[in-house]
C-alpha positions in Angstrom: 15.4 -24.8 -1.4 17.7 -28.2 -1.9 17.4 -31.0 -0.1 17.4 -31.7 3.5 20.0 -32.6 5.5 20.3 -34.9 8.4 22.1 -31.4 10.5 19.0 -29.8 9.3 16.6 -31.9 11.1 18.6 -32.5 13.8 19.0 -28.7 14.2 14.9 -27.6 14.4 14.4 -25.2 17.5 11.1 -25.2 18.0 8.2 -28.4 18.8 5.8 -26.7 16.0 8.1 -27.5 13.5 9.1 -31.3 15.0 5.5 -31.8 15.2 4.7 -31.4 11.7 8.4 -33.8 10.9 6.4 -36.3 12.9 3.1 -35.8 10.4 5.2 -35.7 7.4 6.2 -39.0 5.1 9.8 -38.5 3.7 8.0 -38.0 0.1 6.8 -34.4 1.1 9.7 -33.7 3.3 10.3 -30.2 1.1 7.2 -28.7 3.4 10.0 -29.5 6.6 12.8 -27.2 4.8 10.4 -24.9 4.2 9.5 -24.4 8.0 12.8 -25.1 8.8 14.0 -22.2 6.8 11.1 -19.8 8.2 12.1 -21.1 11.6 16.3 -19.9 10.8 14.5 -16.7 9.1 12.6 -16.0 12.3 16.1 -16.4 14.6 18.1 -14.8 12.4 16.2 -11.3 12.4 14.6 -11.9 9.1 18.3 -11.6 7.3 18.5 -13.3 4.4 19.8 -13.0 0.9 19.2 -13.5 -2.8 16.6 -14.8 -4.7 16.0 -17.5 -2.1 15.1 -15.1 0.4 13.1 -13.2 -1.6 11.4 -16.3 -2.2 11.2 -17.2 1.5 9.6 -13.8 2.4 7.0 -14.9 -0.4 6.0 -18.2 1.0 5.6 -16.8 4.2 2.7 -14.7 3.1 0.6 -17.9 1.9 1.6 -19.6 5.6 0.7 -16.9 7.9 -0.1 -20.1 10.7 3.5 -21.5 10.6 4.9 -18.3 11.3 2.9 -17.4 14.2 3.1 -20.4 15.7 7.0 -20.4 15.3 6.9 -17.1 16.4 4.7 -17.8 19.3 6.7 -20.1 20.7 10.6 -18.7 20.3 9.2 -16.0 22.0 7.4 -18.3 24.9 10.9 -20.4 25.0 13.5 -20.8 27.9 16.9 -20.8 25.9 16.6 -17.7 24.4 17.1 -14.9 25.9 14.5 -12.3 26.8 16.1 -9.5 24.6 16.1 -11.8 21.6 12.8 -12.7 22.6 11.8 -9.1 22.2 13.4 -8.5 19.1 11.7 -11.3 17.7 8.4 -10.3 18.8 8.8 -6.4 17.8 9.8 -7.8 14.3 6.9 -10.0 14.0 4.6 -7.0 15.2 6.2 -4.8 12.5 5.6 -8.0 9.7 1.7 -7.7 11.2 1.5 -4.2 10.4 3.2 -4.6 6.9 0.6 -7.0 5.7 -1.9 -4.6 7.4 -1.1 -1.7 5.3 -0.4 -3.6 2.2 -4.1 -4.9 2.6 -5.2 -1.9 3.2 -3.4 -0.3 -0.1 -4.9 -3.3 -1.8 -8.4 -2.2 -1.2 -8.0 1.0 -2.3 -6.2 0.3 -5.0 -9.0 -2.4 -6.0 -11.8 0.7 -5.1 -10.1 3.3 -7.4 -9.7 0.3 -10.0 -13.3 -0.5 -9.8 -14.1 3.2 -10.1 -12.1 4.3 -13.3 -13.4 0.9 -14.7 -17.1 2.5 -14.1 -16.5 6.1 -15.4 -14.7 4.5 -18.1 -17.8 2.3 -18.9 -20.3 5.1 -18.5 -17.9 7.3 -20.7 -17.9 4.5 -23.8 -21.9 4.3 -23.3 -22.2 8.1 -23.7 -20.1 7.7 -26.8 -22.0 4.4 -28.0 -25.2 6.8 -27.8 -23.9 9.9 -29.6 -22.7 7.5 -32.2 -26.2 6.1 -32.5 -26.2 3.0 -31.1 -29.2 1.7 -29.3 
């Protein structure tokens, strides 16, 4: 992500993400470009581009409580306004039901797995027994 700038910090919209700048020693200042990249994300309708992005959208999988509290309060704020507001929560919705789905797919996935894995099994013991073995 590079480094962090002074603009950048200067910059951060929301108090979840100044909070944590307050918790965090300038040695593990990487995890304040992180949210402060998830926090330009968020306003920026999710557009973003390259392998970076890609990357972003990654992250913010393993930090589901930074993005809902950034999104919680952008939405909740008095200087943006209510349409943006909106678009930030439908988006946000529509990330929920994603990661829904996805987890959903993921189980079945994981049941059919499980299942050929069994008839598999059972098909190599029937063949270990025709072949004789105990």
């Amino acid at each position: 992500m590079g480094e962090i700038s002074a603009d950048t910090i200067r910059n951060v919209k929301t108090e979840y993400v100044r909070s944590i700048i307050k918790e965090t020693p300038w040695e593990r200042r990487s995890r304040i470009q992180y949210l402060v990249s998830l926090e330009r994300f968020i306003l920026n309708d999710w557009v973003v581009h390259g392998y970076a992005g890609a990357m972003l959208r990654h992250q913010i999988r393993s930090n589901s409580t930074a993005h809902r509290c950034i999104v919680e309060e952008l939405v909740r704020c008095d200087w943006l306004p209510e349409e943006r507001k909106a678009t930030i929560q439908r988006i946000y919705q529509a990330y929920l039901e994603e990661i829904q789905t996805q987890e959903q797919e993921d189980i079945e996935l994981d049941r059919e797995t499980r299942l050929a894995d069994r008839l598999a099994d059972e098909e190599a013991l029937k063949a270990w027994t025709e072949a004789g073995g105990l």
